[in-house]
N, C-alpha and C positions, 0 to 999 in steps of 0.2 A: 615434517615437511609442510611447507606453509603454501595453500594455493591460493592461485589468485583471486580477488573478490568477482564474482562471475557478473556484476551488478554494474549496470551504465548509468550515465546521468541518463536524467528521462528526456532533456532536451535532443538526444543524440538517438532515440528510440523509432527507428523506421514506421513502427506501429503504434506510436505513442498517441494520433491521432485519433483513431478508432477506438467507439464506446469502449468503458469498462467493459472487464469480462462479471461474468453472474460470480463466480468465488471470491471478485476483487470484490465486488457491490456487496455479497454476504459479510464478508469476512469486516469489512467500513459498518454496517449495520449494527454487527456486534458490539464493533470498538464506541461506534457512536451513543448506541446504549448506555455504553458507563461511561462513558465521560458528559452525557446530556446534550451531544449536537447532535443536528440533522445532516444527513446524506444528499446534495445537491441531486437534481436530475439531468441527467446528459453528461456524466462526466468519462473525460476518455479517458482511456488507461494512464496514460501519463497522470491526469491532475487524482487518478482513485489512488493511482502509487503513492504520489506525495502527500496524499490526506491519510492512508494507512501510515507512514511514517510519522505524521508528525497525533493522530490518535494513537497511536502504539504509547508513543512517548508519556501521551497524557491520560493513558489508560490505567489504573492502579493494577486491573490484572496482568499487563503484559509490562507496563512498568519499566521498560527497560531493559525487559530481561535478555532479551534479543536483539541483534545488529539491525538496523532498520532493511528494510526490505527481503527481512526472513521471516514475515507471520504467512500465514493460511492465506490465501489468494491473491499475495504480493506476487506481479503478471514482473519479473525483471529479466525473463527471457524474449523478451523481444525487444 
């Protein structure tokens, strides 16, 4: 049985405006670690979402392994 991807665009995210949550910002801090960039300050959920997916990607630990916006404090419920 295949369900649906429960995931929105972030443009379309009612709360997409409002700061990161603190597990979106940990979870960016990690990825940014191994791949060597820095974490902006002030970012709201939507731009932390799109930067965990696009470090997921560039991270050798996560690598890909996962559909974007399935790591640890990717916020895609709202």
């Amino acid at each position: 049985m295949n369900e649906p991807n429960p995931s929105k665009n972030v443009e379309n995210w009612t709360t997409g405006d409002e700061p990161a949550t603190g597990p979106q910002l940990s979870y960016l801090r990690t990825l940014a670690r191994e791949t060597g960039e820095t974490v902006p300050q002030d970012l709201t959920k939507a731009q932390a979402s799109q930067m965990i997916d696009r470090l997921q990607q560039a991270s050798s630990r996560t690598g890909r392994a996962g559909e974007p916006g399935t790591g640890p404090g990717h916020d895609a419920s709202t």
